[in-house]
C-alpha positions in Angstrom: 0.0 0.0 0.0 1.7 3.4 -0.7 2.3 5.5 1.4 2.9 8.9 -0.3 -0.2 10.8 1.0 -0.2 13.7 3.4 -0.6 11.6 6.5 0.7 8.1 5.1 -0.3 4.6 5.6 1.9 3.3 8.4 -0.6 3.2 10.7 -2.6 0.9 8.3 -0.1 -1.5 8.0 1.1 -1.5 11.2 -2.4 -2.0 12.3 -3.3 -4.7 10.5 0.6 -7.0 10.1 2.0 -6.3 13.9 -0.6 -8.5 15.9 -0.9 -10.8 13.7 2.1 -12.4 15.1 4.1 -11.0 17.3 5.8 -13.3 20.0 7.6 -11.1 22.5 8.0 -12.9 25.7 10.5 -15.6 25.2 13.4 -16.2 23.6 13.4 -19.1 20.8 16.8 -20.5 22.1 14.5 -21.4 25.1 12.1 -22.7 23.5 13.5 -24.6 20.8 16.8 -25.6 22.7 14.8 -29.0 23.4 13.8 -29.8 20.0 16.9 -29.4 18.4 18.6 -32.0 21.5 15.3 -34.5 20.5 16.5 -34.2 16.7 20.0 -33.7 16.9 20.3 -37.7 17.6 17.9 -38.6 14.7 20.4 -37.9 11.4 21.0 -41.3 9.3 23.6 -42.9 9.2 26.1 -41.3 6.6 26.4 -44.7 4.2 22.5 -45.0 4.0 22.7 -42.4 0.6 19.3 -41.6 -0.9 17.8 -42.3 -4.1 17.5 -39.4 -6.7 14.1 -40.2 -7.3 13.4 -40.0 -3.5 13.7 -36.1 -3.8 11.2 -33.6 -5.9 12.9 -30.6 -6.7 9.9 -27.2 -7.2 11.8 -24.2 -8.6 10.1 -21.0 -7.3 9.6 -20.0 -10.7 7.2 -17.0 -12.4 5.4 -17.4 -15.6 6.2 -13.8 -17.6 8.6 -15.4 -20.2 12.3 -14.6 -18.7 11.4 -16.5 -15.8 9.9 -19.3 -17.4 13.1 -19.9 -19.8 15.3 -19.6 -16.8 13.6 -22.1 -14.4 13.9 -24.4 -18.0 17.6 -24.0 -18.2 17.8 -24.7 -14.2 15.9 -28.0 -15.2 17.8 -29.3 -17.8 20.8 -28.8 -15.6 19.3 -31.6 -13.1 18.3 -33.2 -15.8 21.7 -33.4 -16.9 23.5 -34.2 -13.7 20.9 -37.4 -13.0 22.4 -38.8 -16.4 26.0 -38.2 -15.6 25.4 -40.0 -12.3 23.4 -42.8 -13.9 20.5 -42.1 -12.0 16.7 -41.8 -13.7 15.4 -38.5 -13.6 13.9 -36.7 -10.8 10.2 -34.8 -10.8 11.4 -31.3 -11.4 8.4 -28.9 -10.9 7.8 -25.5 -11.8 5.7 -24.2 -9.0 4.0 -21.6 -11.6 2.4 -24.4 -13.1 1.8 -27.0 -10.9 -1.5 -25.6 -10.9 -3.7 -22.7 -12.3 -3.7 -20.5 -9.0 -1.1 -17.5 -9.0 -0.8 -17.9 -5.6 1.0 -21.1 -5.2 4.5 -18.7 -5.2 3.3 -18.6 -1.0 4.6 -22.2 -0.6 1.6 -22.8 2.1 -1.2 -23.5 -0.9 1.1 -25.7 -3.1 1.6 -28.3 0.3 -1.2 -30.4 -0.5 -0.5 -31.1 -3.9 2.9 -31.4 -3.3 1.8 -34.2 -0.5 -0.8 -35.7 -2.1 0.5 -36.1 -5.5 4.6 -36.8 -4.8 5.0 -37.3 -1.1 3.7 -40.3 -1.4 6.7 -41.9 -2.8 9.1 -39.9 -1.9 11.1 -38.6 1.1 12.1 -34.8 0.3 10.9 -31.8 -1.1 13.6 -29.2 -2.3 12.7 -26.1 -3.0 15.0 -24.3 -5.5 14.9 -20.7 -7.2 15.4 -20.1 -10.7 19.4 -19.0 -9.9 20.2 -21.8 -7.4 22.9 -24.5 -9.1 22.5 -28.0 -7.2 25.4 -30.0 -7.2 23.3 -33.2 -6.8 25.8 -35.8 -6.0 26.7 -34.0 -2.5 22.9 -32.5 -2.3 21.8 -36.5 -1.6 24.7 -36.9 0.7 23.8 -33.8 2.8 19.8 -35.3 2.8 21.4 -38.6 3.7 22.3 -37.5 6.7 18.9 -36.6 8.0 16.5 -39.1 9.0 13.6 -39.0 6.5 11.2 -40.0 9.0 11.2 -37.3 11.2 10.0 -33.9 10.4 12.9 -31.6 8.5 12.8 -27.7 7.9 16.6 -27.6 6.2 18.0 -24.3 5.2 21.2 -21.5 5.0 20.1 -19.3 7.8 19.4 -16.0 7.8 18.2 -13.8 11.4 17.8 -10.1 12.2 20.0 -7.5 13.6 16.9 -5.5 15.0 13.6 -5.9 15.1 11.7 -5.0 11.7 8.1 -3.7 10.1 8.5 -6.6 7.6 8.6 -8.9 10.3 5.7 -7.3 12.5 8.5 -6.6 14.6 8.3 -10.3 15.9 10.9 -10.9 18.4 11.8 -8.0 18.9 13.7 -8.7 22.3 16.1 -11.3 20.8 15.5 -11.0 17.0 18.7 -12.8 16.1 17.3 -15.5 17.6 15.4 -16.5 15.2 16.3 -17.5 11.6 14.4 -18.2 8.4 16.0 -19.5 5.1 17.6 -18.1 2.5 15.7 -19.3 -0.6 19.1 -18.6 -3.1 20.6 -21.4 -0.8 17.3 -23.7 -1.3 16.3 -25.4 0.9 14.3 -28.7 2.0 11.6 -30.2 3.9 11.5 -33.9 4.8 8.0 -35.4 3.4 6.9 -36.2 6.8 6.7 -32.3 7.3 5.1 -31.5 4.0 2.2 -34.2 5.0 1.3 -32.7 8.4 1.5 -29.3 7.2 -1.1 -30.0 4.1 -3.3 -31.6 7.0 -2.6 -28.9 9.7 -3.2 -26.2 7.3 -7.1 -27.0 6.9 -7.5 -26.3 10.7 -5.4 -23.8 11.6 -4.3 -21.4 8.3 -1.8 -18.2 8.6 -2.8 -16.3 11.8 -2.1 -12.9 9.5 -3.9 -12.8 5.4 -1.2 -10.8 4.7 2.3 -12.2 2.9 4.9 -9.9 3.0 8.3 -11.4 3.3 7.5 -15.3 2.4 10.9 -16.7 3.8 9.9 -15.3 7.7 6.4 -16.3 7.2 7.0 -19.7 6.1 9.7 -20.1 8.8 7.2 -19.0 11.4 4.4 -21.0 10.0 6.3 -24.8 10.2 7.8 -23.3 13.9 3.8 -23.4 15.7 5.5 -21.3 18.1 8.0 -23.9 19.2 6.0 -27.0 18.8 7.3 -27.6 15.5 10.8 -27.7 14.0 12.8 -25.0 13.6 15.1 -24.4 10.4 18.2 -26.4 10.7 21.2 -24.8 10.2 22.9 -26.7 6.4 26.8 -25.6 6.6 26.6 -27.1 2.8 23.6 -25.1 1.6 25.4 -21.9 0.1 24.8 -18.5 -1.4 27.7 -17.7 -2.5 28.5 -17.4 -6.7 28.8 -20.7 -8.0 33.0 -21.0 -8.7 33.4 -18.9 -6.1 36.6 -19.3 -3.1 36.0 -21.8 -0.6 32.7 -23.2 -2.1 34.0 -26.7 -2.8 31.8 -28.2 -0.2 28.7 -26.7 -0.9 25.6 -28.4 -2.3 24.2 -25.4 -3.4 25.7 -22.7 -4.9 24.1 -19.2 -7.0 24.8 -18.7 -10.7 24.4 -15.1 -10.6 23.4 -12.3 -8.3 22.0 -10.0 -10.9 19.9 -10.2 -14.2 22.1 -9.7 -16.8 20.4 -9.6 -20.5 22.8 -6.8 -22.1 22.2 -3.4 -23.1 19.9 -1.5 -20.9 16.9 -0.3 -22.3 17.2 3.5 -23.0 15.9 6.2 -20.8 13.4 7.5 -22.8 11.6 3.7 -22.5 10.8 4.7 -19.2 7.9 7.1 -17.9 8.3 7.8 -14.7 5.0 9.1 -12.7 5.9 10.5 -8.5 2.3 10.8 -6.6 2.9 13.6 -4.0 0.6 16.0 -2.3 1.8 19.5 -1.7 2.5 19.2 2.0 5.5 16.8 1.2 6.8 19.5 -2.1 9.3 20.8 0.3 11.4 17.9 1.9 10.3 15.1 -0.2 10.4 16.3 -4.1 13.3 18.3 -2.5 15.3 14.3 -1.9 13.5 13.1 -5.3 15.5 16.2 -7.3 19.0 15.7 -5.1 19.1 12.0 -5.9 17.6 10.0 -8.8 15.2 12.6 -10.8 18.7 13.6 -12.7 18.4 10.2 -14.4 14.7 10.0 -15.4 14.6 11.6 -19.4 10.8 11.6 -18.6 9.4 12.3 -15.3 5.8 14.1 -13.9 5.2 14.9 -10.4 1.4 14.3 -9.3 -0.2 16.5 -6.8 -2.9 18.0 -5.4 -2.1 21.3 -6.8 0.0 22.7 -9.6 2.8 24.1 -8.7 5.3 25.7 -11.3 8.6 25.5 -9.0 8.4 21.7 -9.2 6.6 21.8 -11.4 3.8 19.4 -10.7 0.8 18.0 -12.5 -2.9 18.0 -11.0 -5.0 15.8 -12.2 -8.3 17.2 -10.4 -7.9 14.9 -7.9 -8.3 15.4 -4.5 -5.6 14.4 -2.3 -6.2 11.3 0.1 -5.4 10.9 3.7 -4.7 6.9 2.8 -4.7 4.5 -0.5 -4.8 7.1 -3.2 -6.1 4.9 -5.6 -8.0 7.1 -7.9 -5.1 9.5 -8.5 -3.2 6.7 -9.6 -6.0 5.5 -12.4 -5.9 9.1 -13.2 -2.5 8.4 -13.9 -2.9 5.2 -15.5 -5.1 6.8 -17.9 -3.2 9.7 -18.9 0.0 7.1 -19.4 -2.5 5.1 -21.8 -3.6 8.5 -23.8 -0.5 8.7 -25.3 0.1 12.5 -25.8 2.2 12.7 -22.8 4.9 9.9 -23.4 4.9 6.7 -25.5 7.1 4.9 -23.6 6.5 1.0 -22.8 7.2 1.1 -19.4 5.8 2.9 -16.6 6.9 3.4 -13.2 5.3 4.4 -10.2 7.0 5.3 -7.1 5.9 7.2 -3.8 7.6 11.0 -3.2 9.5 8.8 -0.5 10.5 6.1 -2.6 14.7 6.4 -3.4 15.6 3.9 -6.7 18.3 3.7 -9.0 16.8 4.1 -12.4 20.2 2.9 -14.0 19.6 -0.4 -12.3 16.1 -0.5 -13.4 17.0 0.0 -16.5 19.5 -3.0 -17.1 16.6 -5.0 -15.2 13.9 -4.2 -17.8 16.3 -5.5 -20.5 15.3 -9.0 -19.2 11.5 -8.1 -19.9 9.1 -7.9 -23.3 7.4 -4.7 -23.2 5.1 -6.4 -25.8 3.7 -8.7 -22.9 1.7 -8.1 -20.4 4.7 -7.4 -17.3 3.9 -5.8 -13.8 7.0 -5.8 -11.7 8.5 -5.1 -8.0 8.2 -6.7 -4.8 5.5 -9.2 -4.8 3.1 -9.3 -1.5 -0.1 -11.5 -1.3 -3.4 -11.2 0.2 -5.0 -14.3 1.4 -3.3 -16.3 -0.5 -4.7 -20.0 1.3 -8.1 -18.8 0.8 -7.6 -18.1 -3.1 -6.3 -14.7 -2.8 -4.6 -12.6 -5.2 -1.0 -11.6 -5.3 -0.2 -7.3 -5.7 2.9 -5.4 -6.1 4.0 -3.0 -3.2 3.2 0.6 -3.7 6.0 1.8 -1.8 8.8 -0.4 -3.2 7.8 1.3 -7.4 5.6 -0.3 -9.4 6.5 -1.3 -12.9 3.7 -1.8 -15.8 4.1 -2.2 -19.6 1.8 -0.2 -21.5 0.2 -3.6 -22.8 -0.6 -4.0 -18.9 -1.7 -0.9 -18.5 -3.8 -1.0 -21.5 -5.4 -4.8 -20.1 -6.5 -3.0 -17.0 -8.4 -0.1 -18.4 -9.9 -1.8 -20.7 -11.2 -4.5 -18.6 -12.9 -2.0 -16.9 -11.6 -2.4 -13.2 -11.8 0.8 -11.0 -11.3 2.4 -7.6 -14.3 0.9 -5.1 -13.5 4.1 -3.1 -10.9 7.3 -4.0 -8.8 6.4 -1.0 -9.0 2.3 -1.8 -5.3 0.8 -1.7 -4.4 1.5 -5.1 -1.5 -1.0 -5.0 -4.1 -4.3 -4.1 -6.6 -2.6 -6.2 -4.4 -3.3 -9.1 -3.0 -6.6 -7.9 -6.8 -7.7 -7.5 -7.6 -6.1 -11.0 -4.8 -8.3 -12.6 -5.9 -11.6 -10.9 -9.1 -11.3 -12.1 -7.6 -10.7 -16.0 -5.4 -13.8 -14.9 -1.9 -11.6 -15.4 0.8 -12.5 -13.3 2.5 -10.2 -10.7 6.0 -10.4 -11.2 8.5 -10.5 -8.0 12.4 -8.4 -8.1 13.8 -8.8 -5.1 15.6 -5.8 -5.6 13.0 -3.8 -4.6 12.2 -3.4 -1.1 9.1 -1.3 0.4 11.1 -0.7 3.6 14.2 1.0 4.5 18.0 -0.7 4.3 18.1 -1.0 7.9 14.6 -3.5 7.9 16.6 -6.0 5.7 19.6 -8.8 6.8 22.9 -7.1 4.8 23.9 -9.9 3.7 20.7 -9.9 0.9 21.6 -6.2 0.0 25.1 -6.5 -0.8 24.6 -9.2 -3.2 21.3 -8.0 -5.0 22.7 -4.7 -6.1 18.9 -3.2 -5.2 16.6 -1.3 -7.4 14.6 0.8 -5.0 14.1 1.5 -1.2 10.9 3.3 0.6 10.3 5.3 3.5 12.4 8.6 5.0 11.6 7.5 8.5 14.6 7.7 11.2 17.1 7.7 8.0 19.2 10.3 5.7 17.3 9.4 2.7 20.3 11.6 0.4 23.1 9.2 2.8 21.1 5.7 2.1 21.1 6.4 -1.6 24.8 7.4 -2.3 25.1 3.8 0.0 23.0 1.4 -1.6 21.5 2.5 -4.9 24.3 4.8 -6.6 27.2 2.4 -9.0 30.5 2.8 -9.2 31.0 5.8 -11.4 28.4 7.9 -9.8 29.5 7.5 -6.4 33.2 8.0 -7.5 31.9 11.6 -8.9 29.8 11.8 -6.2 33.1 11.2 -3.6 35.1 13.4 -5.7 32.9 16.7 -5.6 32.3 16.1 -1.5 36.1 16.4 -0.9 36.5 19.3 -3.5 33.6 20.9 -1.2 35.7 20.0 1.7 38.7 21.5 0.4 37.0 24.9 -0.5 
């Protein structure tokens, strides 16, 4: 939900995500000391190796085109491996299509097919995204070691430094002491998991309807609050670039950090649309022009008034307190008109929302502007109850003019002027069965909500929010590249020198 308006939406989200699950008044050392002594004793003996055929591998894939090819090549790699190692082929699954519902990226509704229809006769599920390389010979050796009939949650382990929004601010006592997995590592869970989670699921869904950062929900989720398994720890499940140092006895491995499709697209391809209100003209437009406005070829400010010094656009809409949906179908509409840009991409961003349009532009390479594309950073709304998926207003919103185009057409609309424009859309393009496309280099919160390690290594696209940081100071840190923050270096000490 964005949250540009002259009040903003914290208090929304905070109202509905931070109860939903929020456990404050122990710490999960405590309370899952025992079960990892009970399971420590269970791993199988190292000869007893597992059978290929006795894992099923789901790539997290996405169904817009790039995606799809990659979680192909990522298949045919396992494909390959099984053969050298004289083995018969695995199930490989793309979870985009293991069935019609978009919402099956949330893990939690894709259990009971996955039990149903594979854990039946096998002992693993591995869960893989599109970047992850497998080195399957020592992946079955690192399974082996687990018994397969207790329940596993197997990952690389990531925790908080502080307490964070994303989170609900769960744990915010001890919230190192918690960890979740890093999906670039994969990871697994033992069949005997996947079982009673399809069958707990029917009597006890997601406390919260909200998904906002999967990897912490779905580590929450399998935990019960300490009467299930926390993630285990893999020393062999990596992140690290595949042939990188002191990798050799990883099982995992990542083939590349960033996108890279060559040339990025050029700057006129992107329209670039800033929903503001005229409270926030001074101190927020003010950040917009001293960081990334200089690299937008076309770029309109949308307010409540017009105001010359900006200048801004209005639209004869009335400014919002919350949701601001109709000024961004206004927008939507004059994007579609034509006679202001005719650009294939549009972007819409917050007057608090800090990006690198450089990056976004090498990013966009990857995509078809002649298909229907919506990208940024993917939440979900009741997604075990057939929900729909929606990008993040705050994070920037990316549309191609074919999407664009889809929705007006179609007819979808604001139920209120204040509705959240962001899940309005997302609900607009479920219903025209378009897919929501996830980055994770964009990020609704600030640099500080997010485990370092993930920032360094996605090179990140956009960041939200000027609350409790130097907005100018957290994009010369995370979103300018290496020439820009050379020059950038170079005129601060010539300043300092004068």
């Amino acid at each position: 939900m964005t949250e540009h308006g002259c009040v903003g939406c914290s208090v929304i989200f905070l109202s509905r995500f931070l109860f939903s699950f929020v456990p404050l008044c122990c710490s999960m050392r405590d309370v899952t000391a025992g079960y990892l002594q009970r399971t420590t004793d269970r791993q199988a003996p190292m000869n007893q190796l597992i059978e290929l055929t006795e894992v099923v591998f789901v790539i997290q894939s996405q169904r817009i085109s790039y995606h799809a090819q990659r979680a192909q090549q990522s298949r045919e790699h396992l494909f390959h491996q099984a053969q050298t190692l004289n083995q018969d082929l695995p199930d490989v699954l793309f979870l985009h299509e293991l069935s019609a519902y978009e919402g099956n990226w949330g893990i939690l509704p894709a259990l009971p097919r996955l039990a149903e229809d594979y854990c039946q006769s096998s002992l693993w599920v591995y869960f893989l995204e599109e970047e992850t390389v497998i080195d399957l010979a020592r992946l079955l050796q690192v399974l082996a070691r687990f018994s397969s009939g207790r329940e596993w949650f197997l990952g690389r382990a990531l925790r908080d430094e502080a307490a964070t929004i994303i989170h609900h601010y769960a744990f915010s006592e001890e919230p190192a002491s918690f960890s979740y997995p890093d999906f670039a590592a994969g990871w697994a869970l033992s069949c005997v998991l996947v079982k009673r989670l399809a069958s707990y699921m029917k009597y006890e869904p997601p406390k919260s309807d909200f998904t906002i950062d999967l990897k912490h929900e779905i580590a929450l989720y399998i935990w019960e609050e300490g009467r299930g398994p926390a993630l285990t720890p893999v020393y062999h499940f990596c992140s690290e670039l595949h042939g990188s140092p002191n990798t050799e006895h990883c099982a995992s491995t990542v083939s590349s950090f960033l996108p890279s499709c060559g040339k990025p697209v050029a700057r006129e391809d992107i329209f670039v649309a800033v929903k503001t209100c005229q409270k926030f003209h001074s101190d927020r437009v003010s950040v917009v022009k001293k960081t990334w406005a200089k690299d937008a070829a076309l770029l309109e400010y949308y307010s409540d008034i017009s105001d010359p010094a900006i200048p801004t656009v209005d639209l004869g809409v009335p400014n919002t307190e919350r949701g601001h949906c109709a000024k961004t179908f206004a927008i939507l509409r004059r994007f579609a008109w034509g006679g202001v840009t005719g650009a294939p991409w549009l972007l819409l961003v917050d007057d608090d929302t800090l990006i690198s349009l450089n990056r976004l532009r090498r990013l966009l390479r990857c995509y078809n502007p002649g298909e229907a594309v919506s990208i940024g950073e993917r939440y979900g709304y009741g997604l075990t109850n057939g929900g729909y998926s929606y990008l993040s207003g705050g994070a920037g919103m990316v549309f191609s003019r074919v999407t664009v185009s889809r929705i007006l057409s179609s007819g979808c609309s604001c139920y209120s002027p204040d509705a959240p424009d962001d899940m309005v859309l997302g609900k607009c393009l479920s219903r025209l069965g378009l897919p929501v496309t996830h980055s994770p280099q964009f990020h609704q919160a600030r640099p500080d909500d997010y485990p370092k390690e993930l920032l360094v290594r996605q090179s990140p696209v956009s960041f939200h929010k000027h609350w409790n940081i130097n907005p100018i100071a957290v994009y010369h840190q995370w979103l300018m590249d290496g020439r820009e923050a050379f020059h950038h270096l170079l005129t601060r000490e010539r300043k300092q020198e004068l």
